[in-house]
C-alpha positions, 0 to 999 in steps of 0.5 A: 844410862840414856842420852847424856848432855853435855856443857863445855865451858872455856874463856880466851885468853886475851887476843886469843879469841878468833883462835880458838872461835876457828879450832873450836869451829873445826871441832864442831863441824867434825864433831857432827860426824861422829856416831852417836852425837846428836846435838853439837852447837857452839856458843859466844857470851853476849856480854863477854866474848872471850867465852865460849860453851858447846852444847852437846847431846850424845846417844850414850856414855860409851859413844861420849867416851869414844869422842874424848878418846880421838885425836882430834879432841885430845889434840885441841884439849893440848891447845886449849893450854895455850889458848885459854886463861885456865883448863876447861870446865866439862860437865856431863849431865844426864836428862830429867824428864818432867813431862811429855811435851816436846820442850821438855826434850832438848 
């Protein structure tokens, strides 16, 4: 399997935003390290700012698999319970390709 993208999806609880904006923040600043990760970036909702999204880029499934295994992201995955209205949604994704222009290659 290719590049894999992935999207990560979680809402504050109320009062609980700057909190989880700074753990998330941590996350991705270490994240970036990592072997195989690619792209990591952090988003805030516009229209609602107790949601948040990373949008992730990683080499391969295996690489992936390692960044869920640290102790770091198991670490934030157990405060995410006391920081977020319900468990967050992670989805996984795996890239089609349309054509060969450079904005069909995220």
């Amino acid at each position: 399997m290719a590049e894999l993208t992935v999207i990560g999806k979680g809402k504050a609880k109320p009062g609980c935003e700057a909190a989880l904006e700074r753990e998330l923040r941590t996350n991705v600043r270490a994240t970036h390290l990592e072997e195989g990760c690619l792209h990591y970036s952090l988003h805030r909702s516009l229209e609602d700012p107790s949601l948040f999204i990373t949008i992730e880029r990683w080499a391969s499934k295996e690489v992936l698999d390692q960044h869920f295994a640290t102790p770091r992201l198991q670490n934030l995955l157990k405060q995410a319970a006391d920081l977020l209205v319900s468990s967050p949604v992670i989805t996984v994704f795996e890239q089609l390709r349309v054509g060969q222009s450079p904005k069909d290659n995220f």
